[in-house]
C-alpha positions in Angstrom: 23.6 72.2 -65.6 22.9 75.3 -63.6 25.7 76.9 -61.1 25.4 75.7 -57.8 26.4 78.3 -54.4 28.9 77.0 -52.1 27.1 77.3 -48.7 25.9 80.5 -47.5 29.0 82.3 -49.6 29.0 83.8 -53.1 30.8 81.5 -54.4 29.2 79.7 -57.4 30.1 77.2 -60.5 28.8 74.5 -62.2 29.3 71.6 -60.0 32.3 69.6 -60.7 35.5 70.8 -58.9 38.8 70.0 -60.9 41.0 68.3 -58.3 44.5 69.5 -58.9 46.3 66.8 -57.0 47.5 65.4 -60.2 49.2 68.7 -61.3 53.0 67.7 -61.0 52.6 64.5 -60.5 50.6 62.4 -62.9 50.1 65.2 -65.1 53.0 67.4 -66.3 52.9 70.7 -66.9 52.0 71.1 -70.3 49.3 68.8 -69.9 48.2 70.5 -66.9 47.5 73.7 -68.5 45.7 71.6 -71.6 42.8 70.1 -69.0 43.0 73.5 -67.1 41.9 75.6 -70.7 39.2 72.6 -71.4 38.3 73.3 -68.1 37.4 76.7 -68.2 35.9 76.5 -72.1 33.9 73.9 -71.3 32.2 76.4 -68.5 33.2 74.8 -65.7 35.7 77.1 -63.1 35.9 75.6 -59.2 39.9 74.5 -59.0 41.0 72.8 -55.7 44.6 72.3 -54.9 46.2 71.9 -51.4 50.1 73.4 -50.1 51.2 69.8 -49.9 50.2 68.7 -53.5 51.9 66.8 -54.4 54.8 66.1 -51.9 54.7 62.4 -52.0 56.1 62.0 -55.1 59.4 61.2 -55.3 61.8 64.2 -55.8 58.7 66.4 -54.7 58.7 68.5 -51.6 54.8 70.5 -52.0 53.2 73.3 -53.3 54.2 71.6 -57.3 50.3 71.9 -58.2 50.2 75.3 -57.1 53.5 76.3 -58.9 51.5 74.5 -62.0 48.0 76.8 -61.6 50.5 80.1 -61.2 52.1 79.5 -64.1 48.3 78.8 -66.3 47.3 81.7 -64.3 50.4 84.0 -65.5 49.9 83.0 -69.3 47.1 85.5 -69.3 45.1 88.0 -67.0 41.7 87.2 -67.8 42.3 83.9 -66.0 42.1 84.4 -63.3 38.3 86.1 -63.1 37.3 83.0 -65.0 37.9 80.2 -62.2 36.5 79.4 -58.2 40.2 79.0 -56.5 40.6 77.1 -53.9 43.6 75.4 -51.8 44.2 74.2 -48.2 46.6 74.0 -45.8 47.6 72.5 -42.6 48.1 68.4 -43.5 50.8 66.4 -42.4 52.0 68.8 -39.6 53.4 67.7 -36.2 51.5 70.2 -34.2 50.3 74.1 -34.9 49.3 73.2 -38.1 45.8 75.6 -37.9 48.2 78.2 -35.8 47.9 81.4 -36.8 51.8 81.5 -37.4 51.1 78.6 -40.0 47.9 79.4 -41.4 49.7 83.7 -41.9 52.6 81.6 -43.8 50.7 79.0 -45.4 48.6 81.6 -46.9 51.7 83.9 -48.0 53.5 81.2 -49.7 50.4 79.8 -51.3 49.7 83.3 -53.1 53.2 83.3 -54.5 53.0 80.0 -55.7 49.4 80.5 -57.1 50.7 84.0 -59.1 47.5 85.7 -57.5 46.4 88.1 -54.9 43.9 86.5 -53.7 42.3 82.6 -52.9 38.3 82.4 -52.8 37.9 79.4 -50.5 40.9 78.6 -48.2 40.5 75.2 -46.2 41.4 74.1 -42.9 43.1 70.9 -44.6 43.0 68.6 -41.3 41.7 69.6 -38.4 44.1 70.6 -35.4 42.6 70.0 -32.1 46.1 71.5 -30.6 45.3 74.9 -31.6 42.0 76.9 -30.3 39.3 76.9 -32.8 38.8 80.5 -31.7 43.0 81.3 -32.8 42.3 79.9 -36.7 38.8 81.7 -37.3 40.0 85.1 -35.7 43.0 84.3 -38.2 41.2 83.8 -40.9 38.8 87.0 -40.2 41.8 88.6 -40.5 43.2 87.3 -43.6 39.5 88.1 -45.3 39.7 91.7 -44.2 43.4 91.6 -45.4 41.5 90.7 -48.8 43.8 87.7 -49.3 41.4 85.1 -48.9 37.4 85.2 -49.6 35.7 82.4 -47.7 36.9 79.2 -45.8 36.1 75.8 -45.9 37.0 72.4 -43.6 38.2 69.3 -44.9 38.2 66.2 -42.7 36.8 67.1 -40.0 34.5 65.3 -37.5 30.6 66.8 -37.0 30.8 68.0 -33.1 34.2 69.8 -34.6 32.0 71.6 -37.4 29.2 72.4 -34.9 32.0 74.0 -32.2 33.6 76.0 -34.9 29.6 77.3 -36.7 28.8 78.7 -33.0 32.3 80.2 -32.3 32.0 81.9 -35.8 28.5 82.7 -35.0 29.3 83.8 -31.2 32.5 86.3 -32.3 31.8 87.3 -35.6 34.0 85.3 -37.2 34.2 83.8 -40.7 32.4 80.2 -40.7 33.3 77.5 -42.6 31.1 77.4 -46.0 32.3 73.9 -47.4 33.8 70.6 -46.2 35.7 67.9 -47.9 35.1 64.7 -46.5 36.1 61.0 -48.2 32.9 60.1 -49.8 32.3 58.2 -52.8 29.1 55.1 -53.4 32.2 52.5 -52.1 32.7 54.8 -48.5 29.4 56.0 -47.6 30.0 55.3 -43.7 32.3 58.2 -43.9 30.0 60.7 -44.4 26.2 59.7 -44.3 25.0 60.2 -41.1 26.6 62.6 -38.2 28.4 65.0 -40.3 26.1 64.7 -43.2 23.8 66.3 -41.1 25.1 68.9 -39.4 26.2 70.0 -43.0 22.5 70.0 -43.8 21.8 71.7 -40.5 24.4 74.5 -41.3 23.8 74.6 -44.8 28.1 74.0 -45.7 28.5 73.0 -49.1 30.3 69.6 -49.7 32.7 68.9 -52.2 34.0 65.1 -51.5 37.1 64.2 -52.8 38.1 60.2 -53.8 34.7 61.0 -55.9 35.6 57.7 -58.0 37.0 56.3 -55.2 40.5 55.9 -56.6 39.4 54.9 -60.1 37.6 51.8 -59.1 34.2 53.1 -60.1 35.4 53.7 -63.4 35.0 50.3 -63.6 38.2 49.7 -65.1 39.6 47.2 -62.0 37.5 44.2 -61.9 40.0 41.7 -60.8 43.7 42.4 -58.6 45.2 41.4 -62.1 43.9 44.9 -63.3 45.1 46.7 -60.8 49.1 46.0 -61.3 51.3 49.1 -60.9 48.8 51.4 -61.0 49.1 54.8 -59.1 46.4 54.4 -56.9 46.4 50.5 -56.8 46.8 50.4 -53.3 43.4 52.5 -52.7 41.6 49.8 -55.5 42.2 46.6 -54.2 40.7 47.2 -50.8 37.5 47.4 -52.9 37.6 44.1 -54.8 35.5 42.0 -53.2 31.6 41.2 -53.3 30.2 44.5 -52.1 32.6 46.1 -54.7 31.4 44.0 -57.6 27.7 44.4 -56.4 28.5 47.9 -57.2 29.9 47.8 -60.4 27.3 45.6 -61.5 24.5 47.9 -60.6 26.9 50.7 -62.0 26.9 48.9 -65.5 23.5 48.3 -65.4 22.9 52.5 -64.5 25.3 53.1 -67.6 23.6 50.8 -70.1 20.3 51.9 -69.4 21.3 55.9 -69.1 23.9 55.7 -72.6 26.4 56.9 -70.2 29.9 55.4 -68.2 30.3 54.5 -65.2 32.1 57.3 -64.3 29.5 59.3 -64.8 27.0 57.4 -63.0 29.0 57.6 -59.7 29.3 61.1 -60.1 25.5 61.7 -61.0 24.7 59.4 -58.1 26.6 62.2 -55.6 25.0 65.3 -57.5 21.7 63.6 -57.0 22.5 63.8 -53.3 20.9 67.0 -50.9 23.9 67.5 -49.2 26.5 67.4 -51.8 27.6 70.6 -53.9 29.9 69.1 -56.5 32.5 66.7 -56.8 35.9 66.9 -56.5 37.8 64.6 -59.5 41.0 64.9 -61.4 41.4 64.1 -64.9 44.8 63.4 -66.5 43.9 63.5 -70.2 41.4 65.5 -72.0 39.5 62.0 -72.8 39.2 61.3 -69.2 38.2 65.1 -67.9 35.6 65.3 -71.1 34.1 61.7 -69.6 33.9 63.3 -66.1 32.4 66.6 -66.8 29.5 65.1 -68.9 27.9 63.7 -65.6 26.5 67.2 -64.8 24.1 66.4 -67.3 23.1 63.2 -66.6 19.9 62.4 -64.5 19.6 58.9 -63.1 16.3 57.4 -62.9 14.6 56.6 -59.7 15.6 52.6 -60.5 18.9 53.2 -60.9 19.2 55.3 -58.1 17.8 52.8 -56.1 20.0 49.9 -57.2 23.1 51.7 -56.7 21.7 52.8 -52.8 21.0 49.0 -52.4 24.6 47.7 -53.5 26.3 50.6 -51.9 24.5 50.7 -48.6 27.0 50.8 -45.1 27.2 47.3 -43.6 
């Protein structure tokens, strides 16, 4: 599949973004840098991580997935020029958290984690309607002149938020925000559809949704509570087992039977088929799952399947 841009920036890669949430936490280290080389051999090079990744696992305080990338990164130099990097900060703060005390710091501590001198998209993790939008852009302008960081991006944040900060940026010749990360995924298409979906199309921001398979679920693997048991994410599963959830699958296992494909890949061909979206976020925690994942770039649904899955899916 050809490389996508990521908004109005540079920035481009073939669109599936490696979510590094599981880096120190479902995935160890060794097996961290495994998926991260079939990553990167398989073409593919946009890696998202966050400061607070992945803090609330036991024994874990943040910034383990970064520590995890650094040390990939410091097995060899050429690395480095081979991947999109991309973190975030600012979640889970009291207040101040898009200060530009905290975003100065954040930044700091995430390049010494990351073993690099530089991040290509730094993200505004949650947004911070305690600080002035004008105080985190002029930050950031000054952390891209400072060369530490090449483009921003928003995550979770609300459309008259998105439009305020494009004619701030636009106003003082600040940076804008090229990309946002909202929760969107065929099972939460309320969260994003509509409002912010367009001013994303109005701005021309790339988007790179994370909970892609919405916790696993579209996988298709947790048809029943009884499936779910301990599992990591059961929690964010069950909520979707219920009618609309099965009307999904089933139109999801139809997709997959009549493409040769999973239904992984369905879901994730379903949000690359989609004018707003730039790639999906999703993490992998075995090469057999990321192999699955990154064959959806090279799936194209029919305009039946497509259908089916907009019909099961659609907002109540």
């Amino acid at each position: 599949m050809q490389k996508r841009k990521l908004g109005k920036s540079d920035l481009e890669f073939v669109p599936i973004a490696f979510g590094g949430n599981v880096f120190g936490w479902t995935a160890d280290e060794a097996t961290s840098h495994k998926l991260l080389d079939a990553f990167v051999d398989h073409g593919f090079s946009f890696v998202d991580t966050a400061d607070v990744y992945s803090r609330w696992f036991p024994g874990n305080k943040g910034g383990e997935s970064e520590t995890v990338i650094g040390s990939w990164l410091k097995k060899g130099p050429s690395k480095r020029d081979k991947i999109v990097l991309a973190t975030k900060c600012g979640l889970g703060l009291p207040s101040g958290a898009l200060s530009a005390k905290n975003i100065k710091e954040s930044v700091d501590a995430s390049l010494k984690r990351l073993n690099t001198d530089r991040i290509d998209l730094f993200q505004s993790h949650k947004d911070d309607k305690d600080t002035p939008q004008e105080e985190t852009l002029s930050t950031y302008g000054e952390l891209v002149k400072a060369g530490k960081i090449r483009f921003i991006g928003a995550s979770n944040f609300e459309a008259p938020r998105l439009a305020e900060a494009a004619a701030i940026a636009k106003e003082k010749g600040l940076p804008r925000y090229e990309s946002l990360q909202p929760h969107y995924n065929l099972m939460e298409r309320g969260l994003f559809e509509g409002a912010l979906e367009d001013e994303c199309l109005k701005q021309g921001i790339g988007v790179i949704p994370y909970y892609s398979l919405a916790s696993g679920f579209l996988t298709g693997k947790y048809r029943s509570e009884a499936d779910v048991g301990n599992a990591q994410r059961g929690a964010g599963v069950k909520k979707y087992i219920n009618p609309k959830g099965m009307a999904v699958l089933k139109a999801l296992d139809d997709a997959a039977e009549k493409n040769g494909a999973t239904l992984a890949q369905v879901a994730l061909a379903w949000l690359l088929q989609r004018k707003a979206i730039t790639a999906p976020i999703v993490s992998a925690t075995s090469l057999k799952q990321l192999d699955d994942v990154l064959n959806s770039t090279t799936l194209e649904l029919d305009p039946e399947s497509v259908a089916a899955l907009d019909k099961a899916s659609a907002p109540a």
